[in-house]
C-alpha positions in Angstrom: -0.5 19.7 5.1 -2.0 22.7 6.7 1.1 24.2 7.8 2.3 24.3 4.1 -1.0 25.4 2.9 -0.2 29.7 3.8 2.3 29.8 1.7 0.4 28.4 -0.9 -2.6 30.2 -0.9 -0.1 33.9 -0.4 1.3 32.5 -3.8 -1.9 32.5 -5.4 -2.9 36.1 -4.4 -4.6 34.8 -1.3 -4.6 35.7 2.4 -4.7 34.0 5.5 -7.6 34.1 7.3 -9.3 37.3 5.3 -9.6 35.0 2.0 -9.7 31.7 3.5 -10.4 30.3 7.2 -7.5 27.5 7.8 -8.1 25.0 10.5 -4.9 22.0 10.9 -5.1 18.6 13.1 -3.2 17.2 15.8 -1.5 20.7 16.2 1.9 19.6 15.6 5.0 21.4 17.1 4.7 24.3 14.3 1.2 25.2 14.0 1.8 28.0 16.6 4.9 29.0 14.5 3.4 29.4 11.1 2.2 33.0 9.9 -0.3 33.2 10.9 -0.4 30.5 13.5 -2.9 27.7 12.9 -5.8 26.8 14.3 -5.8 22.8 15.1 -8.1 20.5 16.1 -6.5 17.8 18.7 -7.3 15.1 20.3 -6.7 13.7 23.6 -4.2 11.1 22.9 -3.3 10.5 26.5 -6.5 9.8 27.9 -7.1 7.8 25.0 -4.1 5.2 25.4 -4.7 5.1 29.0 -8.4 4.3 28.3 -7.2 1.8 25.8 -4.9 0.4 28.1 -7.4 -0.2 31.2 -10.4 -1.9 28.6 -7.3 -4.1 27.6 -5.8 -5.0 31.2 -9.7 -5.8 32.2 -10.9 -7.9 29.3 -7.3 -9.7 29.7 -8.2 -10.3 33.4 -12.2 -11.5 32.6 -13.3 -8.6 34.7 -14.8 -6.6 31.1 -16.0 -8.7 28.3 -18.2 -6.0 25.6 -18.6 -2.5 26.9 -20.0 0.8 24.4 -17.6 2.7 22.7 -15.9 5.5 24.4 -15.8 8.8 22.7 -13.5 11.9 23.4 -14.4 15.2 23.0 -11.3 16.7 20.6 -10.1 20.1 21.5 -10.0 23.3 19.1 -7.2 25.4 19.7 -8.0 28.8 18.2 -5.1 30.7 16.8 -4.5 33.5 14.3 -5.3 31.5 11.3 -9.5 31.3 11.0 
């Protein structure tokens, strides 16, 4: 939605980021090609399923039965658009 959203607000007499600060998620494949390009917030989806993966093999196996939730730190990519 975010990638859409310049165009939007330049239609309403509004600009990207001197009006309004524009942050996207999961910086898809054109965030970096919008104008301006977008600012995203992503996560580590790769350390994520492997993480997944490992709690999953181990409680399979018996060698894990309840553990605390594992957070990731997401990542803010800083571009053009805030």
């Amino acid at each position: 939605m975010a990638v859409g959203a310049p165009g939007v607000l330049k239609a309403r007499g509004l600009a990207v980021p001197t009006d309004v600060a524009l942050v996207g998620y999961d910086d898809g494949a054109v965030a970096a090609a919008t104008d301006p390009p977008l600012t995203t917030v992503v996560n580590p989806i790769v350390e994520m399923a492997r993480t997944a993966g490992v709690i999953l093999l181990e409680q399979m196996s018996g060698d894990r039965t309840t553990s605390p939730p594992t957070i990731f730190a997401p990542e803010l990519i800083i571009r053009s658009s805030s």
